[in-house]
C-alpha positions in Angstrom: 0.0 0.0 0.0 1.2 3.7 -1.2 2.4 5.5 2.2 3.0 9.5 1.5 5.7 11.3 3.3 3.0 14.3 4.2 1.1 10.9 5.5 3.9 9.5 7.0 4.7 12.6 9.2 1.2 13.0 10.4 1.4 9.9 11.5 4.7 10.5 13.2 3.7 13.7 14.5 0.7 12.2 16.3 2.3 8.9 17.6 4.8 11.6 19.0 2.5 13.5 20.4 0.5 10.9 21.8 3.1 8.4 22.9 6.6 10.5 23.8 7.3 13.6 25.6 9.9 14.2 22.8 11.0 13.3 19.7 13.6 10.0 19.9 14.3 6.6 19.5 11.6 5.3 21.5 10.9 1.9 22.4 7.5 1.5 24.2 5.5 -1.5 25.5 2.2 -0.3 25.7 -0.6 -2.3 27.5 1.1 -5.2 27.5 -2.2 -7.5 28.2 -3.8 -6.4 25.3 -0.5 -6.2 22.7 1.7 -8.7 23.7 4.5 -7.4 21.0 6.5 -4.4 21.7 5.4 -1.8 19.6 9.3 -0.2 18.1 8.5 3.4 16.6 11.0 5.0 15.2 11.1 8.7 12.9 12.8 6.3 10.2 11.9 3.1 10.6 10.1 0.0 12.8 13.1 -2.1 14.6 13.0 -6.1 14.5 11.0 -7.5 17.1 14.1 -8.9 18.9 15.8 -6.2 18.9 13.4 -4.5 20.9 13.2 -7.4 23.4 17.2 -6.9 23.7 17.1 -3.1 24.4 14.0 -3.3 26.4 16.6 -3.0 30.0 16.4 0.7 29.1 13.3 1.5 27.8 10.1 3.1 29.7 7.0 0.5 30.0 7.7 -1.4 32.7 4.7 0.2 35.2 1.6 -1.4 34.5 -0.8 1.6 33.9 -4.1 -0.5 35.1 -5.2 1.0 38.5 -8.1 -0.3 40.6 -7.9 1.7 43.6 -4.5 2.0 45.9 -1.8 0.3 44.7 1.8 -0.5 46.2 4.0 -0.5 43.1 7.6 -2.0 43.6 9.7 -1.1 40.8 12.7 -3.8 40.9 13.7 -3.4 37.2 17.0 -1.8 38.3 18.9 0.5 40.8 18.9 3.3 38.2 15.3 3.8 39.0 16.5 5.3 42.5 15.6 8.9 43.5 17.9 11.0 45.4 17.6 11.2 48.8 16.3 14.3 51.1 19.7 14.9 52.1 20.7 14.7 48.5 18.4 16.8 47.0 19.3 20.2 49.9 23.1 19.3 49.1 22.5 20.3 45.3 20.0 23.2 46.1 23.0 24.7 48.5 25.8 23.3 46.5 28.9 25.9 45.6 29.5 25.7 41.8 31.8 26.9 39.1 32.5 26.6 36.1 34.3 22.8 35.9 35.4 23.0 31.8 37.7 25.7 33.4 38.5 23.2 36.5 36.7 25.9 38.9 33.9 23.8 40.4 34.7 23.3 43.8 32.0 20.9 44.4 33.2 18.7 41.4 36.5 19.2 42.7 36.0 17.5 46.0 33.9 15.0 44.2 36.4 13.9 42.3 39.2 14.4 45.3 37.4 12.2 47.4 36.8 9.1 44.7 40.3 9.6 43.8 41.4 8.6 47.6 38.4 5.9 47.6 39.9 4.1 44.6 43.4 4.6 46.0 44.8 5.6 42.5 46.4 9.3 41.7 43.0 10.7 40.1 39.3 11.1 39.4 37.2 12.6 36.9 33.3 13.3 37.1 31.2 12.1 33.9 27.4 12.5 33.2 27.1 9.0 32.1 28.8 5.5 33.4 28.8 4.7 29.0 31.0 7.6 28.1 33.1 6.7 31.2 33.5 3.6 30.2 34.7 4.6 26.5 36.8 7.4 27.6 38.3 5.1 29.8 38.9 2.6 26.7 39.9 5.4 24.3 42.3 7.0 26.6 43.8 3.4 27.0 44.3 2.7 23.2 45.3 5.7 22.2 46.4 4.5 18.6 43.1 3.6 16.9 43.0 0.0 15.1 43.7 -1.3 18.9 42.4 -3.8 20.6 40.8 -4.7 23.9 39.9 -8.0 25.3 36.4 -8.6 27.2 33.9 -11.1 28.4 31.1 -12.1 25.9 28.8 -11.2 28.4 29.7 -7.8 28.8 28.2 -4.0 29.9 30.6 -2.4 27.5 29.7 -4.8 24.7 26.4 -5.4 24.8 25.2 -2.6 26.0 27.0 0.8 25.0 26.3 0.6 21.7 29.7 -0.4 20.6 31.1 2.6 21.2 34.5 1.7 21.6 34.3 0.5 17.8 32.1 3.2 16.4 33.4 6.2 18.1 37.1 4.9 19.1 38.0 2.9 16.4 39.1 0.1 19.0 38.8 -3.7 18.2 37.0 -5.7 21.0 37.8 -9.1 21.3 35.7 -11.7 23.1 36.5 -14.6 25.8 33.9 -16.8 27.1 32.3 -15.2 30.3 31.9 -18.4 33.0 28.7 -18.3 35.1 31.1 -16.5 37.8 31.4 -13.7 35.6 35.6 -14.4 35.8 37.1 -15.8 32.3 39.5 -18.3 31.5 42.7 -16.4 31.6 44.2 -19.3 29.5 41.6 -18.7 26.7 42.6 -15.0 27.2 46.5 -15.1 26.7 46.1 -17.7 23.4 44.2 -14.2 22.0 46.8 -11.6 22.9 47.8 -10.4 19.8 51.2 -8.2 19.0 53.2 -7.2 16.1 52.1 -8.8 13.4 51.1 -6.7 10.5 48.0 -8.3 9.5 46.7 -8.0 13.2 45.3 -5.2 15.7 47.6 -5.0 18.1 46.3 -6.1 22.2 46.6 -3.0 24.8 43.6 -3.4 27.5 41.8 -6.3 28.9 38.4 -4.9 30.5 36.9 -6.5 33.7 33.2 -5.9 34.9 32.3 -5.7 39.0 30.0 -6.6 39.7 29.0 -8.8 37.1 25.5 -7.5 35.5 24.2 -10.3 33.3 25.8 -13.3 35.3 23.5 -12.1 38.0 25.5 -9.6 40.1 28.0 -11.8 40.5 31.4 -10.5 42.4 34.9 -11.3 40.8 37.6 -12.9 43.4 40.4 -11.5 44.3 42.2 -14.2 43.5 41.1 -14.3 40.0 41.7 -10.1 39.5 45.4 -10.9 40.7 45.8 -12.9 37.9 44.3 -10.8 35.4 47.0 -8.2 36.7 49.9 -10.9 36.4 49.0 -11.7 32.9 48.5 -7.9 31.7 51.6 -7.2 33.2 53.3 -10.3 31.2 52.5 -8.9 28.3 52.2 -5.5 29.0 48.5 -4.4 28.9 46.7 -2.4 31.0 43.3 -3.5 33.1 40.0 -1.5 33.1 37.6 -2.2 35.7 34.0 -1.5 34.6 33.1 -0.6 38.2 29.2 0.3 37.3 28.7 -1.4 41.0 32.1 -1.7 42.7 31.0 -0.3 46.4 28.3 -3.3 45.9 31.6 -5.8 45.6 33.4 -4.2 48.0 30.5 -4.5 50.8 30.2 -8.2 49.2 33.8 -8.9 49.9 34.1 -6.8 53.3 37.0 -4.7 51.4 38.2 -1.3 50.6 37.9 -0.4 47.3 41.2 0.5 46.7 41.6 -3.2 47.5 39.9 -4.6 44.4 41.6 -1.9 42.3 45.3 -2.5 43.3 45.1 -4.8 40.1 43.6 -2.4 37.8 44.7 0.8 36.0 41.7 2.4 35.8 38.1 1.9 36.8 34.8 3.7 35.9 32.2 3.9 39.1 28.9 4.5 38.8 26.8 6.7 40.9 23.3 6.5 39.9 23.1 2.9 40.9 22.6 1.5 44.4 24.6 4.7 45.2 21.5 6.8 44.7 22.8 9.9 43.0 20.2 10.6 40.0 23.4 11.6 37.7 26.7 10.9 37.3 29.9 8.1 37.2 33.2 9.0 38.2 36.6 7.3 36.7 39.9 7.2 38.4 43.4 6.2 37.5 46.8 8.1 36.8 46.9 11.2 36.3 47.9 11.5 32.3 45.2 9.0 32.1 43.0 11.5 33.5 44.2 13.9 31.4 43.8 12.0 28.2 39.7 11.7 29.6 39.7 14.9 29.8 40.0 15.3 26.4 38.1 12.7 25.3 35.3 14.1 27.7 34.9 17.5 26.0 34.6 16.1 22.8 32.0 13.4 23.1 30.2 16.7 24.7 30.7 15.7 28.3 32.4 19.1 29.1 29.2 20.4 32.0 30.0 23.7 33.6 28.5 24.6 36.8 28.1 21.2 37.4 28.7 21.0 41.3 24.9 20.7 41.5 25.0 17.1 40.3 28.1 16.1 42.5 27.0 17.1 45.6 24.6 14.3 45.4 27.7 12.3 44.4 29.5 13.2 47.5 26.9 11.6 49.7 26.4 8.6 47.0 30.3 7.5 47.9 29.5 8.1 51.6 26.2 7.9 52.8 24.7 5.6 50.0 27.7 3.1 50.1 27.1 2.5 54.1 24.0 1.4 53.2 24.8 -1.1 50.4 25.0 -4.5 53.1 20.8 -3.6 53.3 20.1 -4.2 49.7 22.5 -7.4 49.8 20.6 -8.5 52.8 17.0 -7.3 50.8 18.3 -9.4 48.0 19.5 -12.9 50.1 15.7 -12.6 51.7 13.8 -12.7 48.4 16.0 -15.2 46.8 15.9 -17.6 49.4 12.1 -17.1 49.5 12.0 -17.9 45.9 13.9 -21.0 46.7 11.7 -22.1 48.4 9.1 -21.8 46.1 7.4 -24.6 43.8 10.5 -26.1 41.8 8.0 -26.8 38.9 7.9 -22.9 39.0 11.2 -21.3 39.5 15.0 -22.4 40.2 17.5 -20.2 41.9 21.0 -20.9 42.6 21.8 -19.4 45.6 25.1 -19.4 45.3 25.0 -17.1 42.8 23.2 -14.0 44.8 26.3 -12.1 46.3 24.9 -8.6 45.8 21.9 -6.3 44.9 20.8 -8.3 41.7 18.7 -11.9 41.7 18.7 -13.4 38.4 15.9 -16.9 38.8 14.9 -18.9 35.9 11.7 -19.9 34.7 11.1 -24.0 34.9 7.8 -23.8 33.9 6.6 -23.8 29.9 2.7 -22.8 30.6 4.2 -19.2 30.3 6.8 -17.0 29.2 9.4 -14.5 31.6 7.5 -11.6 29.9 4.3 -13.2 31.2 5.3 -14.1 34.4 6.7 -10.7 35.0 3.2 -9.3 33.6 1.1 -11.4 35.7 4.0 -9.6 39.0 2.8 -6.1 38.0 -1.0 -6.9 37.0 -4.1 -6.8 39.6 -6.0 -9.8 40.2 -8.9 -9.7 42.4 -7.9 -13.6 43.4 -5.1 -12.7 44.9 -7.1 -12.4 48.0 -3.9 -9.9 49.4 -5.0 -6.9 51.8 -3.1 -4.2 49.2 -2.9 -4.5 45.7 0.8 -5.0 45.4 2.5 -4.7 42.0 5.8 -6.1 41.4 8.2 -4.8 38.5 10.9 -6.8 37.3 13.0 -7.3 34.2 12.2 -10.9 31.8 15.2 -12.5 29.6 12.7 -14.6 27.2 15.5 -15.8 25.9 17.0 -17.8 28.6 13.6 -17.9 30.5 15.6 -15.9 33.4 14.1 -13.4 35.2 16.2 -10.6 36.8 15.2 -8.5 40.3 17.3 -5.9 42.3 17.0 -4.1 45.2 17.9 -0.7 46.0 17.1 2.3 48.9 13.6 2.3 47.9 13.1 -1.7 48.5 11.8 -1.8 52.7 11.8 -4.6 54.4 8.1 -4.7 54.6 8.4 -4.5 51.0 10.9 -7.8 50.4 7.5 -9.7 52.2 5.2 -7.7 49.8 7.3 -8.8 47.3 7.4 -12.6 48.6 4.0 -12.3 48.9 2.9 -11.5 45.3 5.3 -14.1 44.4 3.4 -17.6 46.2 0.1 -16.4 44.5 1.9 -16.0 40.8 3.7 -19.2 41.7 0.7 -21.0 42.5 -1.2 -20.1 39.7 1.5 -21.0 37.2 1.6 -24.3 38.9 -2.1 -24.9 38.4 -1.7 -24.0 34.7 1.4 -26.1 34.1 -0.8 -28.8 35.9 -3.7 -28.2 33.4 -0.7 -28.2 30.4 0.8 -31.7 31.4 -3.0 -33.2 32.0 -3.9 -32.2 28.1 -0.5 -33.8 27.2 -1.6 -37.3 28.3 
């Protein structure tokens, strides 16, 4: 069918209009029980399906927008939903500023003072995103473009940041096989380190991730970061540390930071993330490094000027927010053990594997999908038969039928029963509908 342009921008005007609060790249589930595909608008084009389903982590859609009277919504997608704090928000309303592209931010300055002596390396730098931390970290590393860096196949930096590093650096990642752990095999690692010859990219970073996002929060060993140090230093690479959640391994392994990151040149820290901050990463190493990220900072447009306002709430993230950390890991140990002891048929958790903020469970059962399951968490059901309508938000892998949950400074106590709560009555009734599967299969 014939589809005009004037036609085509009505229509994109009005879904606009409608749908966004401004014009972007918008992914949007929208009511999920009546169209169970994600609907993927774009100014340009409609994305694949799966696509969608991949990117969906970062996308709005997650609150169910049914409401039948009071309802307690816990939102468990991620810790980047977090709000800043009382205290928080009077620090940046009374925060002293400057102008910190001219390095006269006083506020920034401290900020990045204070990481700097956290991390136990010779400086910091503030950034407005943990992504363009990450690949100024990576650029400033392999300075000479047509490098390349080494990484797990399961991680932040290349699933998630768009390949940056690639697209905007002009760096060469390499995979190795993430184990469940979240550590590689270091042997797999040095058979891939590649040096002079003239047909190759030539090896200069190997990139670590703590704690380890899609192996379920999972916190690397000492032991194995030791290693990862000994063979950089072999054959002389340097180590990035994707620290998106480092205070949460550092409470998990009852350590300093500065600890973990002996055996790393450089790590990016986020502090929008169980930290609480609503902006902001910081990135610390030597101090040419730093340098070099400055640079790289200005251009990719990170360059903020009186930007003391956002890292005021950064100060108390690395202070106040970190003490608080062992609560979410304690939050998190509750509900997965609760799920545990849930109907196998159901679900299956290894708990073994919850050493932080994040709970990644798997789906056993085939009567429905993660997506569905997580629906049927944040949709109302008058036979529930709970005293509040509790709604439960959490992120689906259809995938690998794994379903991921994480706590956060919004996430009460009374809200991990709430939580466990909503969970027996979902459980239940996917067991009476696997029941009802298996009796038509006979």
């Amino acid at each position: 069918m014939f589809f005009s342009t004037s036609c085509s921008r009505i229509l994109t005007s009005t879904l606009h209009k409608t749908l966004f609060t401004r014009k972007a790249h918008i992914i949007s589930f929208i009511d999920r029980g009546r169209i169970p595909l994600p609907l993927c608008i774009s100014t340009r084009r409609i994305l694949p399906v799966q696509l969608c389903r991949t990117m969906s982590m970062y996308q709005g859609g997650g609150l169910n927008s049914q409401d039948d009277g009071a309802v307690h919504v816990i939102d468990m997608r991620s810790d980047t939903i977090t709000k800043p704090t009382p205290a928080m928000r009077q620090a940046m309303a009374n925060a002293e500023v400057g102008d910190d592209v001219y390095g006269e931010d006083p506020t920034v300055n401290a900020l990045q003072e204070k990481a700097a002596e956290l991390f136990g390396m010779e400086a910091a730098l503030f950034f407005p995103t943990g992504t363009m931390g990450n690949l100024c970290s990576v650029m400033a590393h392999c300075w000479e473009r047509g490098s390349e860096m080494l990484l797990g196949d399961c991680a932040h930096i290349l699933i998630y940041e768009q390949g940056g590093s690639a697209q905007l650096g002009g760096i060469h990642p390499r995979t190795v096989r993430n184990k469940p752990d979240g550590t590689f095999d270091l042997e797999e690692v040095e058979s891939k380190v590649r040096t002079s010859d003239p047909h190759l990219p030539i090896t200069r970073l190997i990139c670590v991730e703590n704690t380890q996002n899609i192996c379920g929060g999972r916190v690397l060993p000492l032991s194995f970061l030791k290693e990862v140090r000994s063979l950089a230093d072999k054959h002389k690479l340097l180590v990035h540390m994707d620290g998106a959640r480092l205070m949460n391994a550092a409470v998990s392994l009852n350590v300093p930071p500065s600890e973990i990151l002996q055996y790393c040149d450089s790590v990016s820290m986020c502090l929008s993330k169980g930290l609480g901050a609503p902006v902001g990463s910081v990135v610390g190493g030597k101090k040419d490094f730093i340098a070099r990220c400055v640079r790289l900072r200005k251009v990719l447009g990170g360059g903020m000027r009186q930007s003391g306002i956002l890292a005021a709430a950064g100060l108390l993230a690395i202070t106040d927010g970190a003490a608080r950390l062992h609560q979410d890991h304690d939050n998190a140990r509750i509900i997965a053990e609760g799920i545990h002891g849930m109907d196998p048929s159901v679900l299956h958790i290894d708990l073994d594997t919850v050493q932080s903020n994040i709970i990644l469970y798997h789906l056993v059962s085939h009567a429905v999908t993660p997506s569905q399951f997580c629906d049927m968490l944040n949709t109302y059901d008058p036979k529930d038969d709970l005293d509040v309508n509790i709604r439960v938000v959490m992120f689906p892998f259809d995938l690998g039928r794994s379903i991921r949950c994480v706590t956060h400074h919004h996430i009460t106590a009374e809200d991990v029963q709430l939580v466990l709560k909503k969970f027996r009555v979902v459980v239940d009734r996917v067991a009476a509908m696997t029941g009802k599967s298996a009796d038509k299969k006979q």
